[in-house]
C-alpha positions in Angstrom: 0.0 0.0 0.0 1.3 3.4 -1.1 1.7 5.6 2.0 0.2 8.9 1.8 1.2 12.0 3.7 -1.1 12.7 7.7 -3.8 15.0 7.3 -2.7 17.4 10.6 -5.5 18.7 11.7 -4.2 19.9 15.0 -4.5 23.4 16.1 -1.8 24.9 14.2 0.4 24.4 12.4 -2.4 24.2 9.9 -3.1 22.3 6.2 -1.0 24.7 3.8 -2.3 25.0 0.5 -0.4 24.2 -2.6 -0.4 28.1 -3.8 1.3 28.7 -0.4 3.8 26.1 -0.3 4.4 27.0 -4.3 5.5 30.7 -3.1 7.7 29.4 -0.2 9.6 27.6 -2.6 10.8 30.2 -4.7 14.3 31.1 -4.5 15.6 32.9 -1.8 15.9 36.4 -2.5 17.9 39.0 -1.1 15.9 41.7 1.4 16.7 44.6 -0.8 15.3 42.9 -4.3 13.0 44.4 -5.6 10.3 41.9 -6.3 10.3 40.9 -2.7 10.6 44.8 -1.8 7.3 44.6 -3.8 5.9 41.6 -2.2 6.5 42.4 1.6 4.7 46.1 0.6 1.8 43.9 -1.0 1.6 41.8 2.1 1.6 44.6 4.9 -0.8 46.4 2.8 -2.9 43.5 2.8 -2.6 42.9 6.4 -4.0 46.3 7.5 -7.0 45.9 5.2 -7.6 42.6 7.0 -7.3 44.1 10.6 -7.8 47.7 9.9 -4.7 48.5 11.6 -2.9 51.8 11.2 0.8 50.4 11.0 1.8 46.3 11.1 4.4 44.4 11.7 5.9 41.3 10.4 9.3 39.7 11.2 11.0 36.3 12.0 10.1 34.9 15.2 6.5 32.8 17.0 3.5 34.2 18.4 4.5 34.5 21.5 7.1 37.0 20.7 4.3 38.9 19.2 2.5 39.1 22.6 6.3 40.1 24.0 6.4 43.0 21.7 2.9 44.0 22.6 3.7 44.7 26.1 7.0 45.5 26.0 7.1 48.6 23.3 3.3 49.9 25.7 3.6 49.3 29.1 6.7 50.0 31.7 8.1 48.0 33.9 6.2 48.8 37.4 3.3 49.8 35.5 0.1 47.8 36.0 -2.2 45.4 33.5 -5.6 43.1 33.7 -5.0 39.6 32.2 -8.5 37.9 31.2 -7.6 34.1 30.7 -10.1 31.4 29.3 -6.8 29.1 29.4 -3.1 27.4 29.0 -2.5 30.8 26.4 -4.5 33.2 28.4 -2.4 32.6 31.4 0.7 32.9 29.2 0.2 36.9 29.0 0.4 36.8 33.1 4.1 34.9 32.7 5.3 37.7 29.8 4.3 40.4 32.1 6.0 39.1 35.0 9.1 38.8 32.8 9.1 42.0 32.1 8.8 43.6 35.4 5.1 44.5 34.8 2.2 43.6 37.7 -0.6 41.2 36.1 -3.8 41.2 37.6 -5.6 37.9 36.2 -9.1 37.0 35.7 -10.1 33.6 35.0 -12.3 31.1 35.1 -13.4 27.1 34.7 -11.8 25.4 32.1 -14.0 25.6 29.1 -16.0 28.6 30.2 -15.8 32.7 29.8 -14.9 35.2 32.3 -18.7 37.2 32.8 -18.1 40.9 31.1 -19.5 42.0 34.4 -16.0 41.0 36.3 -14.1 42.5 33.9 -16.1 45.8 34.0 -15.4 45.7 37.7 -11.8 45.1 37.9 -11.5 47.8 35.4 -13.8 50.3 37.4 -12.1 49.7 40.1 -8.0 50.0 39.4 -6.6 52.3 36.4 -4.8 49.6 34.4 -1.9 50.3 31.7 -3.3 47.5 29.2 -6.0 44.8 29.1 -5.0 41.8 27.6 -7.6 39.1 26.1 -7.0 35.9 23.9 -9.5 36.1 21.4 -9.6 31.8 21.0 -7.3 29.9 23.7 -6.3 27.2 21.6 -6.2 24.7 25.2 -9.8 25.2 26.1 -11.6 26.2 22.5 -13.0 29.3 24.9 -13.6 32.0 22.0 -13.8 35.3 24.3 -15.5 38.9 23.5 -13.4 41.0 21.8 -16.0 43.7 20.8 -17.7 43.9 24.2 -14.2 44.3 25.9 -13.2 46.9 23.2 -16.0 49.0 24.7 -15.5 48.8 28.0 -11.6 49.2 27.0 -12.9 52.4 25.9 -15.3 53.3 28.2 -11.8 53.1 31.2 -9.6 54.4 28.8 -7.4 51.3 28.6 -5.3 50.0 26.4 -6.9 46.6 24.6 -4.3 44.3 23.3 -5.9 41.5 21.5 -3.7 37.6 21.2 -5.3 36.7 17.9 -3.2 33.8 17.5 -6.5 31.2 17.1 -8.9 33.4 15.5 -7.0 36.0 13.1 -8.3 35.4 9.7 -11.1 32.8 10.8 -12.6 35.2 12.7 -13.3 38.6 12.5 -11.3 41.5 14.5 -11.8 44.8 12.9 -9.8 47.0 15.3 -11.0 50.1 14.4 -15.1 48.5 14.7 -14.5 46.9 18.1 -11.6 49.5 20.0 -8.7 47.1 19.6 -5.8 48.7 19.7 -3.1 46.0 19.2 -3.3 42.6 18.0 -0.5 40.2 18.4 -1.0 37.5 16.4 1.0 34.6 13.9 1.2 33.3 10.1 0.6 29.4 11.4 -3.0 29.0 12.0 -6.1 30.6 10.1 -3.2 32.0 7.8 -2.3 28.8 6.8 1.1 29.2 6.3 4.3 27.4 7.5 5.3 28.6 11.5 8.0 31.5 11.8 6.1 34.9 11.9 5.2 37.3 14.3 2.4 39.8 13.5 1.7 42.9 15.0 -0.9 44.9 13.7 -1.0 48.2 15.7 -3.7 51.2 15.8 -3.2 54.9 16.7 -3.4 54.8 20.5 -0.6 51.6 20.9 1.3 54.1 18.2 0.9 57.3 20.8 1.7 54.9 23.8 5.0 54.2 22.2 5.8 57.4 21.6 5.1 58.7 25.3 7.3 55.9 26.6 10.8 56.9 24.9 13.4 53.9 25.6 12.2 50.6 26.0 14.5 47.6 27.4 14.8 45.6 23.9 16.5 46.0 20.6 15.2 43.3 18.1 11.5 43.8 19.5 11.3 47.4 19.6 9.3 48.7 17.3 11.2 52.0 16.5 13.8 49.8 14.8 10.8 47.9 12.6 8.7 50.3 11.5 10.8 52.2 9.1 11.4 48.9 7.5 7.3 48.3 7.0 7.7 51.8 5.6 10.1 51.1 3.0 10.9 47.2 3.2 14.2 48.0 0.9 15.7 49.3 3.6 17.7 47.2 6.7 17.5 46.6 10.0 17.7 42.9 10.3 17.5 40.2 7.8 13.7 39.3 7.7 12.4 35.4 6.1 12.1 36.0 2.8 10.4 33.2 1.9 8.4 33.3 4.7 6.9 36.4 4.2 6.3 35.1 0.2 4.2 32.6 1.6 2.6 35.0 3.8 1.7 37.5 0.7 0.2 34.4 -1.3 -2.0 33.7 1.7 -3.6 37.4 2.3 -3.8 36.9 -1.5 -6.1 34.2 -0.9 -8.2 35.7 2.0 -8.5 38.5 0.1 -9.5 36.9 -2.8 -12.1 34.8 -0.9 -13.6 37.7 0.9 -13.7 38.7 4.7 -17.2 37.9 5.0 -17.0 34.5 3.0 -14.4 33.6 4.5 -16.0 34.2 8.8 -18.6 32.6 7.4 -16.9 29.5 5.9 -15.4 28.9 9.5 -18.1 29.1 11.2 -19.8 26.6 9.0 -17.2 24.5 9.5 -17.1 24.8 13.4 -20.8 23.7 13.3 -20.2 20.8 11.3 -17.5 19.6 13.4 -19.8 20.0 16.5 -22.4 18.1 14.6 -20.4 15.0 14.1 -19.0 15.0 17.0 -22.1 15.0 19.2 -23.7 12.9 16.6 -21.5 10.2 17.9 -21.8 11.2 21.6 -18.6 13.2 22.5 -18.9 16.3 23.8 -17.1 20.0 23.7 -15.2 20.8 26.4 -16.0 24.7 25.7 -19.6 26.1 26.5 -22.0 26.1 24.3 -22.0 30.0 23.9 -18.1 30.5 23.8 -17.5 27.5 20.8 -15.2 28.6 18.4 -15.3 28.5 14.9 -11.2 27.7 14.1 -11.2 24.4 17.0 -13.0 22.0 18.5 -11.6 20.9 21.8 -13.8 17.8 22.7 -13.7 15.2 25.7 -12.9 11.0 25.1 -15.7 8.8 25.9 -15.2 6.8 29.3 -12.1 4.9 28.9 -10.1 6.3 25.8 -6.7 6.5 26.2 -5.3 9.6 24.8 -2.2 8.3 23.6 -3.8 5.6 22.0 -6.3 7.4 20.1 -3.8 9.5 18.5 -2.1 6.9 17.6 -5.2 5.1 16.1 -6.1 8.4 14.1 -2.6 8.5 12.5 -2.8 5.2 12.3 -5.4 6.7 10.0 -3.9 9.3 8.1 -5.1 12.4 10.4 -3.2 13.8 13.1 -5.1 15.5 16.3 -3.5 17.0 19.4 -4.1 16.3 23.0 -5.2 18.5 25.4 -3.0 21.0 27.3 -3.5 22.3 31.1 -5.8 20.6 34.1 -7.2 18.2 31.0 -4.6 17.2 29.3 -4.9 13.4 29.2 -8.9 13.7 29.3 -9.4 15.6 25.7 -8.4 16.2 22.2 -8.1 19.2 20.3 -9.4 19.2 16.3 -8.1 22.8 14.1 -10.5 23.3 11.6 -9.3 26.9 10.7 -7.1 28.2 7.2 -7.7 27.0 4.5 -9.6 23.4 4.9 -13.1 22.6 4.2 -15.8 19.8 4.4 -13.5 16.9 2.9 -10.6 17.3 5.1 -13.7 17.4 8.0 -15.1 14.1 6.2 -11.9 12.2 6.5 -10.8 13.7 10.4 -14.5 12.2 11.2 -14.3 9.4 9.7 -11.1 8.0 11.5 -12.3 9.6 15.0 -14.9 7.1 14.2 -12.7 4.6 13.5 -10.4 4.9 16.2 -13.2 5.1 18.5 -14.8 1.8 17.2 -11.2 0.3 17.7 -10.7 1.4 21.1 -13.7 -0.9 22.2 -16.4 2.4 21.9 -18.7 1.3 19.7 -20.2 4.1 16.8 -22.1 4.2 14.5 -19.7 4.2 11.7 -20.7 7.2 9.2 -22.8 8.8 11.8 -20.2 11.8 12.4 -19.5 12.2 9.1 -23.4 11.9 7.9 -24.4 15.2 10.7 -21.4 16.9 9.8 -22.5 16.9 5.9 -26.2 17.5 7.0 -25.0 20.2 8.7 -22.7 21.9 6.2 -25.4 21.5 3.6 -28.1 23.4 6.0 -26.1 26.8 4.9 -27.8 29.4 3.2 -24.7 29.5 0.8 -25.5 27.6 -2.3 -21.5 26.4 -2.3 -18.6 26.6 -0.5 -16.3 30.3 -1.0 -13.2 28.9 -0.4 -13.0 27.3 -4.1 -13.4 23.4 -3.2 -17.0 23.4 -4.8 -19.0 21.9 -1.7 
């Protein structure tokens, strides 16, 4: 039997497309050519249609040296911010801070649920905060926060609202200057659908002005005084940046362009809801609450007896690769990505060998019952075919 290539469907590093991987594999330009002077203008242009920001940036390095950035070129040392944590990624913010000198208040909550806007309203009536913080989609709980209602109170307490859109940018909408964001730090891996390396930082005027009041910060490669002449005018240097990287990166705003904003919200969400409907068509059940569920991952709980090592190695024994679950239940769920640039047939075949696996783990399914709601489901849409180009 020919051996084909895992379908990784875990929560990032996602699927990447063939038009993706085709622009990563073009030679290896020098910074200061001018077709990739040309591309990495196309790409941040892109970028701040897709966020509304007022300036981005883009440069070698993971997400969380995006949230690093965030904090470290808006808030001193000494100086005071409100963490809100749905999880593992959530919490993470709180351990940047702490790294940085700055004092973290943190708000949480049970694994799978959403901090009530009320408490956050509170905290922030009560203390004048530097920053708020908020993880759009923790990628260990599936918790998909409230972006837009924080923006408001952000506003309403004069605060500084620093979105982690690492789970959600480009599945799910954040239009900055619609909701009050005022920074999102986000990366190229997941909804982007391109290989891991980038950090993104899309910025809007107030996160530009704090910057400016604060003068020196305690970095070089992160500040963004050194960057942001080079998103200006990319021909000039400040350090070398991924060139091929950021060609992949241009070929997949390309594509989200090209697909639309709204088809494309829309397509996740369809998706999310297809997922869900397979899932619980077979009897396992989200870990997230019913009103937080995201539309880029489904973290879901094993039936009664599932070893989590095993599974995963039944599903790749499969062809589809799934993560475990990170934090207080790792061990006791899985995590599906359904976010970039996938649709109903990758869902078809993850489904299908969750049944399987299931089935050969002594928990009996009904085998095609996940992948029959999931298609009922995806076929309920309004839309009379699929955006993204696979003709569902």
């Amino acid at each position: 039997m020919i051996k084909t290539d895992p379908l990784v469907m875990i929560p990032g590093p996602t699927p990447v497309a063939d038009p993706i991987r085709q622009a990563m594999a073009t030679q290896t330009y020098g910074h200061t050519y001018g077709g990739f002077v040309k591309a990495y203008k196309e790409c941040l242009a892109g970028l701040k249609t897709i966020f509304q920001a007022e300036q981005m940036i883009v440069v070698g390095g993971a997400g969380t040296l995006s949230m690093e950035m965030g904090l470290i070129n808006t808030v001193r040392a000494g100086e005071e911010i409100l963490v809100v944590t749905h999880g593992v990624f959530g919490d993470r913010y709180a351990l940047v801070a702490k790294a940085l000198g700055i004092k973290a208040d943190v708000l949480s909550c049970p694994v799978g649920e959403r901090v009530p806007l009320a408490e956050i309203e509170a905290k922030l009536a009560a203390k004048k905060y530097a920053a708020i913080t908020l993880t759009h989609v923790d990628t260990s709980s599936g918790v998909m926060a409230q972006p837009k209602e924080v923006g408001e109170l952000a506003k309403k307490y004069d605060t500084l609202f620093i979105l982690d859109g690492v789970c959600a940018s480009a599945g799910i909408p954040e239009p900055m200057k619609d909701w009050g964001i005022d920074m999102i730090v986000t990366t190229c891996q997941k909804a982007f659908g391109t290989p891991p390396g980038l950090t993104m930082v899309a910025i809007g005027a107030k996160a530009l002005a704090r910057r400016e009041a604060l003068g020196t910060v305690p970095t070089y490669y992160s500040d963004w005084k050194n960057w942001l002449p080079i998103m200006d005018n990319p021909s000039t240097y400040f350090a070398t940046p991924p060139v091929n990287l950021i060609l992949a990166l241009n070929e997949s705003v390309k594509i989200i362009l090209a697909e639309g904003l709204e088809n494309r919200y829309a397509r996740h969400d369809r998706i999310g809801r297809s997922v869900r409907a397979g899932l619980a068509a077979i009897g396992v059940k989200p870990v997230t609450a019913a009103a937080a569920l995201a539309p880029t991952l489904t973290v879901a709980y094993y039936p009664a007896g599932v070893d989590c090592a095993a599974f995963r190695a039944k599903m790749e024994d499969y062809g589809v690769v799934v993560a475990g679950a990170l934090g207080e239940i790792k061990g006791k769920a899985f995590r599906i990505g359904h976010m970039g640039n996938v649709c109903i047939t990758e869902i078809v075949k993850t489904l299908s060998s969750v049944e399987r696996a299931l089935n050969a783990l002594g928990v009996p399914v009904q085998s095609g019952a996940a992948v029959g709601a999931a298609c009922a489901e995806w076929d309920k849409a309004a839309a009379p075919s699929c955006s993204c180009g696979c003709g569902k």
